[in-house]
Wavefront OBJ file of the C-alpha trace (Angstrom):
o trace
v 53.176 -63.734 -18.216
v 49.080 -63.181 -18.971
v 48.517 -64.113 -15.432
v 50.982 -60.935 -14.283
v 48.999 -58.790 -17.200
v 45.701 -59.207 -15.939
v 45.696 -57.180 -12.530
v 47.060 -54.021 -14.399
v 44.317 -54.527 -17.414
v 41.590 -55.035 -14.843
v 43.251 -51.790 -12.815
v 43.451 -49.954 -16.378
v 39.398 -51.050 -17.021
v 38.178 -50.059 -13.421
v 40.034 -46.864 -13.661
v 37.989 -45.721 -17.096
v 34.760 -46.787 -15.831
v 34.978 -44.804 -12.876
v 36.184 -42.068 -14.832
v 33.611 -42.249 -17.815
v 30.761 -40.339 -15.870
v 33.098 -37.234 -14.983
v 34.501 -37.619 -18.357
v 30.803 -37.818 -20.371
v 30.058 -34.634 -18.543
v 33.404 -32.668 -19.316
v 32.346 -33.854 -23.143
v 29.028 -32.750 -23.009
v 29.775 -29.037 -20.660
v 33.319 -27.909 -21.693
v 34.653 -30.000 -24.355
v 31.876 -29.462 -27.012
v 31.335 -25.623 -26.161
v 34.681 -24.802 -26.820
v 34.706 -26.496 -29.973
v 31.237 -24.745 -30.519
v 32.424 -21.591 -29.521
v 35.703 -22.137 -31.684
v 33.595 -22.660 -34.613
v 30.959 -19.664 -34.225
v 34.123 -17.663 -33.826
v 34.438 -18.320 -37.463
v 31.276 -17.550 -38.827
v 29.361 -14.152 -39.214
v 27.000 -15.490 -35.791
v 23.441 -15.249 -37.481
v 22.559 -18.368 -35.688
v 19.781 -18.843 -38.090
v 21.920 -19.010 -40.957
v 25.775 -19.193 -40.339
v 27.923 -17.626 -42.944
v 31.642 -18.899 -42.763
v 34.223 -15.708 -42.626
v 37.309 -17.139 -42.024
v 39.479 -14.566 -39.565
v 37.153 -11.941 -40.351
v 36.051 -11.553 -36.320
v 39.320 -11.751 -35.301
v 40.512 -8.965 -37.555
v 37.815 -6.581 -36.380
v 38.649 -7.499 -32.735
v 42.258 -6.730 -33.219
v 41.673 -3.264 -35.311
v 39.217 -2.345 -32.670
v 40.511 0.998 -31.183
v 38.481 -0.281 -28.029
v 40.420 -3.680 -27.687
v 43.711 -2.258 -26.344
v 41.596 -0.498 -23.532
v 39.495 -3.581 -22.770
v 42.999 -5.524 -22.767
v 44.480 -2.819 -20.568
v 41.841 -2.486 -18.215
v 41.484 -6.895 -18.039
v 45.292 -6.714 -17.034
v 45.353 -4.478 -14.707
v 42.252 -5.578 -12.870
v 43.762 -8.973 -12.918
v 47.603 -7.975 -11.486
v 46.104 -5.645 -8.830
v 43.392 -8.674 -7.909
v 45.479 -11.512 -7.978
v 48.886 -10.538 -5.833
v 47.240 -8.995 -2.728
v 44.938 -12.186 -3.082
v 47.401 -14.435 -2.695
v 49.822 -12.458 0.332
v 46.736 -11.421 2.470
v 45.501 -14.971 3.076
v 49.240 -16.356 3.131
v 49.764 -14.113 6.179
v 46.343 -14.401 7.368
v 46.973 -18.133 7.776
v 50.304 -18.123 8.848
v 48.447 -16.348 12.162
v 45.874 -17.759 12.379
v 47.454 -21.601 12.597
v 48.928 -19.914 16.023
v 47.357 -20.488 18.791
v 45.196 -17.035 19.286
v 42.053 -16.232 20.539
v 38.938 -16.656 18.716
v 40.705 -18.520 15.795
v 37.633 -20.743 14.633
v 35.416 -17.401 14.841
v 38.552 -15.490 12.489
v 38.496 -18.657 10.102
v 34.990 -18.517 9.759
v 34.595 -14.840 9.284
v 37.634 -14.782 6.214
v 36.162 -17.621 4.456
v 32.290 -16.321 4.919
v 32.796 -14.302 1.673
v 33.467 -16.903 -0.639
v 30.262 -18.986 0.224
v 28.081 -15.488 0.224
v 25.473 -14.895 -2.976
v 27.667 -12.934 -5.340
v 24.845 -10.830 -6.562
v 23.919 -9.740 -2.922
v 27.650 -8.914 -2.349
v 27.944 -6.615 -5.103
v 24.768 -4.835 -4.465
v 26.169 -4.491 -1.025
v 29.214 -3.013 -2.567
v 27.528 -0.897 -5.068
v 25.345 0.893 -1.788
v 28.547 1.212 0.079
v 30.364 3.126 -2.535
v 27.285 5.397 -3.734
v 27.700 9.315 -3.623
v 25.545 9.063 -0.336
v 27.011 5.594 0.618
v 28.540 4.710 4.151
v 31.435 5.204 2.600
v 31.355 8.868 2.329
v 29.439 9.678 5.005
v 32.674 8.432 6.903
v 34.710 10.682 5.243
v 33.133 13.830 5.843
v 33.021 12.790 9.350
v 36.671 12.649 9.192
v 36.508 16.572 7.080
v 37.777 14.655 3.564
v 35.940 15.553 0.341
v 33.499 12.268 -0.683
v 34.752 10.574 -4.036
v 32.295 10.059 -6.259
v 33.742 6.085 -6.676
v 31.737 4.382 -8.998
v 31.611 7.713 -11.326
v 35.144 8.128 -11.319
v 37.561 6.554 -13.904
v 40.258 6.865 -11.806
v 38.047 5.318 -8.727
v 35.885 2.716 -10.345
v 38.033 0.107 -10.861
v 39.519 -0.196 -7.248
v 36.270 -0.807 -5.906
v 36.120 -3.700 -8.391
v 39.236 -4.441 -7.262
v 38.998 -4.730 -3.657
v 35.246 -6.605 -4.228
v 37.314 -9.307 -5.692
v 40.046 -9.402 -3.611
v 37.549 -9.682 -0.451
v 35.795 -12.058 -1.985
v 38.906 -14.368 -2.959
v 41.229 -14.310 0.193
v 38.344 -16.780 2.388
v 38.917 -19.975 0.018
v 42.886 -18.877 -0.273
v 43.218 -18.682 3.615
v 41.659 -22.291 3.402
v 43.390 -24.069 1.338
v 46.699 -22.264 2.801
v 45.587 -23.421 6.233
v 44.970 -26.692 5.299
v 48.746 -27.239 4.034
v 50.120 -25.657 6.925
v 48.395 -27.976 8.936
v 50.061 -30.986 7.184
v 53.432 -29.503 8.173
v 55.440 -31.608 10.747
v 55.544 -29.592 13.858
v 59.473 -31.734 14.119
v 60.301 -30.030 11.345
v 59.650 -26.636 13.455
v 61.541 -28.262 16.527
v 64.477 -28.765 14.736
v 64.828 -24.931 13.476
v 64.123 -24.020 17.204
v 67.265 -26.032 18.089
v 69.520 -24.951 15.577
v 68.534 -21.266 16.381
v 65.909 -20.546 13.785
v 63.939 -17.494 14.687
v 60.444 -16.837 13.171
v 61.859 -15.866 9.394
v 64.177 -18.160 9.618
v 61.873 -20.965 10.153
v 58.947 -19.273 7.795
v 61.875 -19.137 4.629
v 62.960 -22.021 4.939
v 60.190 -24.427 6.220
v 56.897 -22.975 5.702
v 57.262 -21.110 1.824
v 58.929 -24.126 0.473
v 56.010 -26.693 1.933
v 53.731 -24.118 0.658
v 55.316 -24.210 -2.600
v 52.762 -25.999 -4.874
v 49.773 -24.848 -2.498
v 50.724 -21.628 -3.702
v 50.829 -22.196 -7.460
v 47.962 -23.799 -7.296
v 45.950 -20.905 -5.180
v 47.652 -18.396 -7.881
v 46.275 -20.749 -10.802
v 42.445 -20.777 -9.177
v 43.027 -16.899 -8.599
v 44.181 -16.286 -12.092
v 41.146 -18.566 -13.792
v 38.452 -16.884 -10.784
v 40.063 -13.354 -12.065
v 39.628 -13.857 -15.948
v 36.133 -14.628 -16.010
v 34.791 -12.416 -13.628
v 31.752 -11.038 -14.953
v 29.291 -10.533 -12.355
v 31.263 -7.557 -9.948
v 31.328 -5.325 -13.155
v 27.567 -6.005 -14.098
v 26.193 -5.350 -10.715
v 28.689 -2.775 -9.489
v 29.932 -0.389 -12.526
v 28.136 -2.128 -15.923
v 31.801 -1.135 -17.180
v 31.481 2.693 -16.769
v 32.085 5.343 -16.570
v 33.844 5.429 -20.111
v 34.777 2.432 -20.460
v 37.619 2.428 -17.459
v 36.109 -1.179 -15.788
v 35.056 -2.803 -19.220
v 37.263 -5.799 -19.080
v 37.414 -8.973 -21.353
v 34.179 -10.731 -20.140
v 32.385 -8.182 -19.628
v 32.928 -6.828 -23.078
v 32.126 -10.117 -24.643
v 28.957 -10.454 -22.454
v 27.983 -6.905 -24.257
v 29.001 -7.884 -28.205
v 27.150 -11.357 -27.539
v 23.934 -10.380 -25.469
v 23.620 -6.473 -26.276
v 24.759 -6.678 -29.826
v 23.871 -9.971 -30.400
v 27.658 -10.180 -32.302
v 27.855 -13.888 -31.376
v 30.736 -14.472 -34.338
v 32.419 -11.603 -32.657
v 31.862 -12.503 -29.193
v 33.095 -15.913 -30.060
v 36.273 -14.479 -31.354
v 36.954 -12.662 -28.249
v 36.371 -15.224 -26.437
v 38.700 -17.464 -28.034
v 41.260 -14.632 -27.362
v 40.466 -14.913 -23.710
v 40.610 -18.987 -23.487
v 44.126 -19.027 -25.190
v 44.682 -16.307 -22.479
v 44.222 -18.726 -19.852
v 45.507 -21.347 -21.131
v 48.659 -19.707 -21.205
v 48.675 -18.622 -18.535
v 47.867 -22.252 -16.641
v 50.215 -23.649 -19.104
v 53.180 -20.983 -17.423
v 52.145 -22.262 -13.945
v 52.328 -25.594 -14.030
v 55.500 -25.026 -15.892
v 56.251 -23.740 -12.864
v 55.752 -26.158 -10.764
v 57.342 -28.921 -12.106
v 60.654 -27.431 -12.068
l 1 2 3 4 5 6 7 8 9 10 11 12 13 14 15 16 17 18 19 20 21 22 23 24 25 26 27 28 29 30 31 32 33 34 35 36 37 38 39 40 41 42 43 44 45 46 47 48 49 50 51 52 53 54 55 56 57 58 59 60 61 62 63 64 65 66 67 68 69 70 71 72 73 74 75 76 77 78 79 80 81 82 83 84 85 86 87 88 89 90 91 92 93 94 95 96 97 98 99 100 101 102 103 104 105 106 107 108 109 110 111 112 113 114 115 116 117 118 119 120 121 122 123 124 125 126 127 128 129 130 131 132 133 134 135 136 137 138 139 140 141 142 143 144 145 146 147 148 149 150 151 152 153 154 155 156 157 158 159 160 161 162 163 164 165 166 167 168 169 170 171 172 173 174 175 176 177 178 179 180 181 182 183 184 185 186 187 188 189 190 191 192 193 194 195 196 197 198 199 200 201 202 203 204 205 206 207 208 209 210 211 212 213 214 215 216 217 218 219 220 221 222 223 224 225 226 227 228 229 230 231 232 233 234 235 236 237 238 239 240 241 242 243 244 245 246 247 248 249 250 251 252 253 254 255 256 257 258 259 260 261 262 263 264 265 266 267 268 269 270 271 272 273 274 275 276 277 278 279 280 281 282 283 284 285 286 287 288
């Protein structure tokens, strides 16, 4: 019996000491933060001299007339970012594993994005949209009134918007090309035969191979989407009034600004459970 035992154990041992490494650092840059940040959440967040307040911070967060605006604003930026993230670069791939001209140029130009400095992008962005941007000068060449975009609370946000949403759909369209590619090209042979035309043969081959490609892309998009901090501190600082503050941004402002650190902490407990739930809905997802 031992001599059957040992090969797992050993198996068991190698596995952990391979792991240990990835797992020491996890500890050290996730694990203990959160527990950090969990605690400070607690406290009045005089770092000098913590004072323990019990639910204090989260009582103020959710009696803040503010809050259900930030909340608001975080789920709507989030929706409108995260669906057209995922369809673009689904049908983006789905063309682009034809056989078309220029197809390694295409890949190359969708995916250049995600791989581009952030900070540059959004200062490109931020030009673009300015009262005397590019962006205006093309519409009064086509006799339509300029927007002022990134003064406008009805305006502001879409620009965010569509900054993410370009910047997301490069490493989607990957990671959707890559499972396409694994698809048997039989499988596709076989539809032909039995008369499949091109829906026929995307419904019910290529959505159902793409199936947990696509949760997973809509997980990544949902975590990329809830933290994103730097498109509303380079492009709108969360003006005007308010309309683009969402949840990190707004604890990035009670932490750093208002040096609120218990508060902060508080909020940003809110937004962990957030995405936890939200994870915790898609890989319920998945496994059904």
């Amino acid at each position: 019996m031992n001599i059957h035992r040992h090969p797992a154990k050993s198996s068991s041992l190698m596995a952990w000491l391979f792991l240990s490494p990835s797992l020491l650092l996890l500890t050290c840059f996730l694990f203990l933060p959160i527990i950090a940040v969990l605690l400070l959440s607690f406290t009045d967040g005089n770092l000098n001299q913590l004072h323990w307040v019990g639910l204090d911070n989260y009582n103020r967060l959710l009696a803040n007339p503010d809050f259900p605006r930030i909340i608001l604003n975080t789920t709507y930026f989030s929706l409108t970012t995260i669906v057209p993230s995922i369809i673009i670069p689904l049908i983006l791939a789905i063309l682009l594993n034809q056989n078309i001209p220029l197809k390694t140029l295409l890949r190359t130009g969708y995916f250049l994005p995600s791989v581009t400095s952030l900070v540059a992008m959004g200062l490109g962005f931020r030009w673009l949209f300015q009262n005397n941007g590019p962006i205006n000068q093309i519409l009064l060449q086509l006799k339509i009134t300029p927007i002022a975009w990134l003064n406008s609370t009805t305006w502001a946000m879409p620009v965010l918007i569509l900054f993410s949403c370009w910047r997301q759909i490069g490493f989607n369209l990957v990671v959707f090309l890559a499972c396409l590619q694994t698809i048997p090209h039989s499988q596709y042979e076989a539809a032909e035969l039995d008369g499949a035309g091109f829906w026929g043969k995307l419904w019910h081959i290529t959505l159902p191979f793409l199936q947990p490609t696509l949760i997973f892309a809509t997980t990544t998009t949902t975590i990329f989407t809830l933290k994103s901090f730097e498109p509303v501190y380079i492009i709108t600082n969360g003006g005007p009034a308010n309309s683009t503050n969402i949840l990190p941004f707004y604890i990035y402002e009670q932490a750093f600004r208002q040096f609120n650190f218990g508060y902060a902490s508080a909020a940003t407990t809110f937004l962990l459970i957030i995405a936890l739930l939200v994870v915790f809905v898609q890989i319920a997802t998945d496994r059904q």
